[in-house]
Backbone bond lengths (Angstrom), bond angles and torsions (degrees), N, CA, C in turn:
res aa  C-N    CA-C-N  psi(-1)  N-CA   C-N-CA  omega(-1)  CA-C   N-CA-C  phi
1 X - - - 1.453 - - 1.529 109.23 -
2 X 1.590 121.25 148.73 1.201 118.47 -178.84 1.413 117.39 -79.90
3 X 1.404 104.69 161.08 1.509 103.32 -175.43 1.532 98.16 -91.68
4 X 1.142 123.54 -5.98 1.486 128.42 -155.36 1.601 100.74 -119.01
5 X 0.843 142.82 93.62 1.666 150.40 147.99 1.590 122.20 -63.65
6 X 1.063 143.80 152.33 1.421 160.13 -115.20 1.534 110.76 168.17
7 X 1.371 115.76 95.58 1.654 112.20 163.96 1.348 98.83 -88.80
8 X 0.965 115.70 141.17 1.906 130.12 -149.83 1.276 98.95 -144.94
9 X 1.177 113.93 148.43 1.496 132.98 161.68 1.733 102.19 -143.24
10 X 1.043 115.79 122.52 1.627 127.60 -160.60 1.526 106.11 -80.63
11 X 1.677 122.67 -15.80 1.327 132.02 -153.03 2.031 82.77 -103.26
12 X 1.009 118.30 -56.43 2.100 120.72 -172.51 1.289 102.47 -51.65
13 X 1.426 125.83 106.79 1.100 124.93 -177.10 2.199 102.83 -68.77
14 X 1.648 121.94 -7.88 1.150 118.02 160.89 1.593 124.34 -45.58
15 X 1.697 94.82 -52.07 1.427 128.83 173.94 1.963 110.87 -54.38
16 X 1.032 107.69 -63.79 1.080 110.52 175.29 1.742 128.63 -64.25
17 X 1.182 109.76 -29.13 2.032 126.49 162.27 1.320 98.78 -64.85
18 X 1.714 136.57 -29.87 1.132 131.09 -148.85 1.715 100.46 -93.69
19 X 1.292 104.98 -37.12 1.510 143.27 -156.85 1.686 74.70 -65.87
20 X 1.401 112.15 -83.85 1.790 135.54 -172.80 1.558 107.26 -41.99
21 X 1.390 119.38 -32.97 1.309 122.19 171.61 1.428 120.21 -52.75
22 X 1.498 100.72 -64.86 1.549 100.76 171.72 1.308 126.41 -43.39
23 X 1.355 107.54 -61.95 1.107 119.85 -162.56 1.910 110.08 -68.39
24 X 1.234 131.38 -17.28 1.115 131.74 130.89 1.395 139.47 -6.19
25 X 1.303 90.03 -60.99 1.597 127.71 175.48 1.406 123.43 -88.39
26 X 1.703 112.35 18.29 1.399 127.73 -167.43 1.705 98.96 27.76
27 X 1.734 117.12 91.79 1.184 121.06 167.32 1.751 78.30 -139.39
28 X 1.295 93.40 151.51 1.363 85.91 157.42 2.036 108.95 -150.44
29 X 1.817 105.82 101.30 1.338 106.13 -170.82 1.519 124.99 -56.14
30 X 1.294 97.59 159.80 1.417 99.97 150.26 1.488 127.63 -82.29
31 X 1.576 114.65 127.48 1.887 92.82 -150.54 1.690 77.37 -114.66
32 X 1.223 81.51 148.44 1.891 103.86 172.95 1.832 100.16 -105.94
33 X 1.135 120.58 153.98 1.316 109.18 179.01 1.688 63.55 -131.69
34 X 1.126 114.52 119.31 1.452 142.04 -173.83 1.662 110.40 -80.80
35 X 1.489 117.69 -42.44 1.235 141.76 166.84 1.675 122.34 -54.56
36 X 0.872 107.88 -20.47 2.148 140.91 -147.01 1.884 92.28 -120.97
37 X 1.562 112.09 -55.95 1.543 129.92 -160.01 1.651 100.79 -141.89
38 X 0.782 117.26 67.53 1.710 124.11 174.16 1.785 106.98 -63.03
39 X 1.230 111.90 123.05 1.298 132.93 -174.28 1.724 109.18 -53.62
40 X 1.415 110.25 127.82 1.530 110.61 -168.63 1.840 108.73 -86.35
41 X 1.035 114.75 -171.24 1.820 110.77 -159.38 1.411 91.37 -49.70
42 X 1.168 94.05 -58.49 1.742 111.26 -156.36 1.482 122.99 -42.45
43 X 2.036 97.47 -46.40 1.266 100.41 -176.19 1.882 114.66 -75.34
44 X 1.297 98.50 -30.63 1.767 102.56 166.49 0.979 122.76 -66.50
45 X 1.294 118.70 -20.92 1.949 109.36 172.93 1.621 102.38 -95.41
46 X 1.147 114.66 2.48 1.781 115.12 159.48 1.003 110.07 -102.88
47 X 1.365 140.02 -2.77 1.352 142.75 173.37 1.854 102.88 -97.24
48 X 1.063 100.42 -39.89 1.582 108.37 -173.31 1.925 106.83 -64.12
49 X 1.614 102.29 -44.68 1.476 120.75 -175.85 1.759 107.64 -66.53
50 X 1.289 110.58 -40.89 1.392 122.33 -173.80 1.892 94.77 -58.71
51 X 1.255 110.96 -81.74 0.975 138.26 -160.89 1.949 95.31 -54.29
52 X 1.569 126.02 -27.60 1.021 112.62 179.52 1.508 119.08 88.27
53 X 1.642 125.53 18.98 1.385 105.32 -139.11 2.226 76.45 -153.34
54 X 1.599 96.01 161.67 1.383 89.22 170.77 1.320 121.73 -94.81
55 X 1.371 133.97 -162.19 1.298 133.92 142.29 1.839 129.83 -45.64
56 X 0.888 94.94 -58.82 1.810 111.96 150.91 1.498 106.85 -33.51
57 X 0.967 144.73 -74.09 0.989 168.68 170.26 1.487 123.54 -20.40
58 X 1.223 94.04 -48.59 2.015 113.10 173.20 1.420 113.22 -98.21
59 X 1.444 119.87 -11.58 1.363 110.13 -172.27 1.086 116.45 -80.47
60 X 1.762 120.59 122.77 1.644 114.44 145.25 1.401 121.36 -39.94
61 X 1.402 92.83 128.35 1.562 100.34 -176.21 1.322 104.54 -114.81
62 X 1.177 123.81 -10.42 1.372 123.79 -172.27 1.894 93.81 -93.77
63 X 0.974 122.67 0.71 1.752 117.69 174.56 1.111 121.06 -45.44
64 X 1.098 118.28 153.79 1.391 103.49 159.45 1.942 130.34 -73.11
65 X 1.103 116.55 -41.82 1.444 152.30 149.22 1.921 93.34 -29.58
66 X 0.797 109.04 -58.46 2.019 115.80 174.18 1.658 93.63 -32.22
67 X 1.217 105.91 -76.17 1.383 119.19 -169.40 1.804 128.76 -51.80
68 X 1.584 82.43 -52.64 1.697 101.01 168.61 1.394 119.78 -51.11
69 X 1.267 98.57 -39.55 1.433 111.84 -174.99 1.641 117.94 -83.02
70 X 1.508 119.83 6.66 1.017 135.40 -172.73 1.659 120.73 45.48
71 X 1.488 100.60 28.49 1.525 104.14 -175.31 1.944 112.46 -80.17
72 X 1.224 105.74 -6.46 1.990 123.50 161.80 1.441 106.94 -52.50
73 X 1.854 98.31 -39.93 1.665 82.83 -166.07 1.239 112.25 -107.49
74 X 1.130 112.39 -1.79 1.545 111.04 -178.73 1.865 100.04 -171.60
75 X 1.387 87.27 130.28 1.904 107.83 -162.36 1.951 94.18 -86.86
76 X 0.944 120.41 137.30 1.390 124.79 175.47 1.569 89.13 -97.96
77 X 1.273 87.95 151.84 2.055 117.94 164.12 1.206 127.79 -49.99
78 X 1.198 124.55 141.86 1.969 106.37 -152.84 1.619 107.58 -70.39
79 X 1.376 112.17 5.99 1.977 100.97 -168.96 1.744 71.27 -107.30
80 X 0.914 144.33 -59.77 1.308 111.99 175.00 1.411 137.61 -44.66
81 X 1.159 105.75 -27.04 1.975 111.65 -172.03 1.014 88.88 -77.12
82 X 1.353 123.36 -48.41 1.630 126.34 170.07 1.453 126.16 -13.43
83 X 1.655 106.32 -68.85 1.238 135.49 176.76 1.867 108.17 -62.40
84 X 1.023 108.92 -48.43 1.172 124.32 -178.66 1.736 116.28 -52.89
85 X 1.488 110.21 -52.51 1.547 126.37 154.24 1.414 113.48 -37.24
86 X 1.305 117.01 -74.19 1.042 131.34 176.85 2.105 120.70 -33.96
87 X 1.507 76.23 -63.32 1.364 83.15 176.30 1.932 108.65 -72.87
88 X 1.072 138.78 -53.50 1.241 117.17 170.38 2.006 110.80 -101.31
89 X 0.663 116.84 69.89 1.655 131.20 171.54 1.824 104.19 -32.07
90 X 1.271 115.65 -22.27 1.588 108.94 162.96 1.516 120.28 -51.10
91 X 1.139 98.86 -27.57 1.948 117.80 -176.12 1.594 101.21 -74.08
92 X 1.254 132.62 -22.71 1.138 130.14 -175.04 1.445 103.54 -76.81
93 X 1.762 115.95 136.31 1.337 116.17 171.72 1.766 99.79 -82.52
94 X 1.350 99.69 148.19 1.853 130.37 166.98 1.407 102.71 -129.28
95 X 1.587 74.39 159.27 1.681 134.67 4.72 1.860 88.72 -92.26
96 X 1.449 88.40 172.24 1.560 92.65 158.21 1.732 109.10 -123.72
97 X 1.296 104.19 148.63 1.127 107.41 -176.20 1.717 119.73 -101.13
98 X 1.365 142.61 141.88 1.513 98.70 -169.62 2.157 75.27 -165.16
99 X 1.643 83.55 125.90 1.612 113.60 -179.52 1.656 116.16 -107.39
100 X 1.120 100.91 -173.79 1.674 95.70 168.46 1.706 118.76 -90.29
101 X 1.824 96.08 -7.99 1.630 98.97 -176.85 1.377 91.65 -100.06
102 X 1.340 128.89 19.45 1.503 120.77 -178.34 1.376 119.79 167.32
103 X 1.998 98.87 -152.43 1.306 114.03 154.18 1.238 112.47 179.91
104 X 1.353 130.69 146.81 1.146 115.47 -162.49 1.259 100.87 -155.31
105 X 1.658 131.56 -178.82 1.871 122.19 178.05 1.224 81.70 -123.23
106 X 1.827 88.50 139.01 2.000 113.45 159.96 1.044 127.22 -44.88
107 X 1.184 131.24 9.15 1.785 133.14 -153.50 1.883 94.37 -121.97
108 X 1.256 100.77 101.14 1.511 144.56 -46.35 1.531 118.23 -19.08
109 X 1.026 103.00 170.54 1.760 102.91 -173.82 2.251 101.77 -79.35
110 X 1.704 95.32 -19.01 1.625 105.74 -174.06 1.469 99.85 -62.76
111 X 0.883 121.77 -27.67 2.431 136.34 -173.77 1.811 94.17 -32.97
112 X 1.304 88.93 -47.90 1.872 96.10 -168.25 1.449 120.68 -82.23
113 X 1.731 119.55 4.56 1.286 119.47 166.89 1.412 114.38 -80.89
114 X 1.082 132.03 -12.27 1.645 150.31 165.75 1.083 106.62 -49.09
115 X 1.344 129.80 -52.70 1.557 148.93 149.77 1.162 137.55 -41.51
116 X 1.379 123.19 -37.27 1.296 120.26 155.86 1.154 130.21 -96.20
């Protein structure tokens, strides 16, 4: 099993440079298509802790779903944004990358050489 995991979305060409990065580097992740298998409480508040960062923090805001969801006009509490991720996982920024020395987001896709 890899030591190296990948929440992926196959359509973000960020996601996909990030994907090509590794594998460059003869890594070859374990890819989550996050969208497909959306990460349960547990694994997002170990993704959130790794990474150091809140719920706030990872969300696409430019979504469309941002808006729909009326999260423009009023920001919910992080165990809600929480829930909110969870429940639509499109809101999550990608990819994220996440090692045993960490975790970090592809944006740039270079974020994840820190890591290996």
């Amino acid at each position: 099993m890899s030591e190296v995991t990948i929440y992926h979305n196959p359509r973000c060409s960020k996601s996909r440079q990030t994907l090509q990065l590794l594998r460059e580097r003869s890594i070859e992740p374990r890819i989550i298509e996050y969208l497909k298998t959306p990460p349960d409480a547990d694994t997002l508040d170990a993704i959130l802790e790794q990474l150091q960062l809140n719920a706030h923090d990872i969300t696409r805001k430019g979504e469309a779903q941002y808006a729909e969801l009326g999260l423009k006009q009023q920001l919910p509490d992080e165990s809600r944004m929480r829930e909110l991720l969870r429940e639509h996982p499109i809101l999550i920024e990608r990819p994220i990358v996440v090692t045993k020395r960490g975790a970090t987001i592809g944006r740039p896709p270079e974020n994840v050489l820190k890591l290996l």
